[in-house]
N, C-alpha and C positions, 0 to 999 in steps of 0.2 A: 202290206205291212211296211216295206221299206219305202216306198212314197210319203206314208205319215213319219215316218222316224224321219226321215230327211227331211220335212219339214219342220218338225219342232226341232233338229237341230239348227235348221237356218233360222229360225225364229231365237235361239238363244244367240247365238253369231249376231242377228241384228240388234240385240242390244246391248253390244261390247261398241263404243264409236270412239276411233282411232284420231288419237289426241300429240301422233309421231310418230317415226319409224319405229314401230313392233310394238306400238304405246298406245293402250286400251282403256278406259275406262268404261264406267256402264251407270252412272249416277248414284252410287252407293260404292262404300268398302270393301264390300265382298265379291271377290273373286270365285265366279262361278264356271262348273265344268261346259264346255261347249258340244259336247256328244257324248254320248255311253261309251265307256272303256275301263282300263286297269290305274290305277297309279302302278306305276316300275320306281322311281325312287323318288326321294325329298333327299333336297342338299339345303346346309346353310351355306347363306354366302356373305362375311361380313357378318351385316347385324340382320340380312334377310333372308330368306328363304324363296330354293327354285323347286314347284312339284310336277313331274316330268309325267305325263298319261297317254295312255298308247290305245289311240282308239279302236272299236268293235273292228273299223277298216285298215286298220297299221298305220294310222296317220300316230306321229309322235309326237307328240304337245306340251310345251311347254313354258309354263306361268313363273315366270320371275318378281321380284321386288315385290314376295311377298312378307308382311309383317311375322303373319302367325300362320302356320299349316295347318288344316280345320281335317286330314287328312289321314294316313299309315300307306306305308306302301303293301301292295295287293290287296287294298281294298277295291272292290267294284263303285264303280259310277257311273250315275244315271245322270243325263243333262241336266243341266241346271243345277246338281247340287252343287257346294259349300264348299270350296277347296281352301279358302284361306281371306284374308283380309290383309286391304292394300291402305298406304296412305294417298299421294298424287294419283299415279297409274300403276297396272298391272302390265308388263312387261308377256305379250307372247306369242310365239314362235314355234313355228307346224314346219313338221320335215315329211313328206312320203318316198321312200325308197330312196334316204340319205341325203334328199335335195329337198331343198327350203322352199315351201310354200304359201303362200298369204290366206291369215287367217278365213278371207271371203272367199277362196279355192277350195276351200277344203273339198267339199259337195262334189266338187270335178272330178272324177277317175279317172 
């Protein structure tokens, strides 16, 4: 069972394609979750919003420069759903145990 979840999660990961440092996009608005996990919180920032997800594996995620929050925090998510819609790019950034990891690490334990 964990062999297929890590694989559709690499399969959502591979169509985010990095358009700048921690700059995502994926051929559409919508900003989608990259693995199963929590939302822990939504900030505005300005006129956008950041929605921060803390995955099944403690990996900590989060989506910046987004328009709208399509989200609540401690709602559960399943990859691929709906967390928000972007205009350019989706802005994001994975930490595992405090330290910054690129979006294509995540998989790596």
């Amino acid at each position: 069972m964990s062999a297929s979840l890590v694989g559709s999660e690499m399969c959502i990961r591979d169509r985010y394609e990095a358009v700048g440092e921690h700059r995502y996009h994926n051929g559409t608005n919508e900003a989608t979750a990259v693995c199963e996990g929590i939302i822990v919180h939504i900030e505005a920032q300005n006129e956008t919003y950041c929605v921060t997800m803390k995955s099944d594996d403690g990996v900590m995620i989060n989506f910046a420069n987004l328009q709208e929050a399509a989200v609540q925090e401690d709602e559960r998510i399943r990859s691929g759903a709906a967390l928000g819609t972007y205009q350019e790019y989706v802005e994001i950034r994975c930490f595992r145990d405090g330290e910054e990891i690129a979006l294509e690490d995540m998989s790596e334990g």
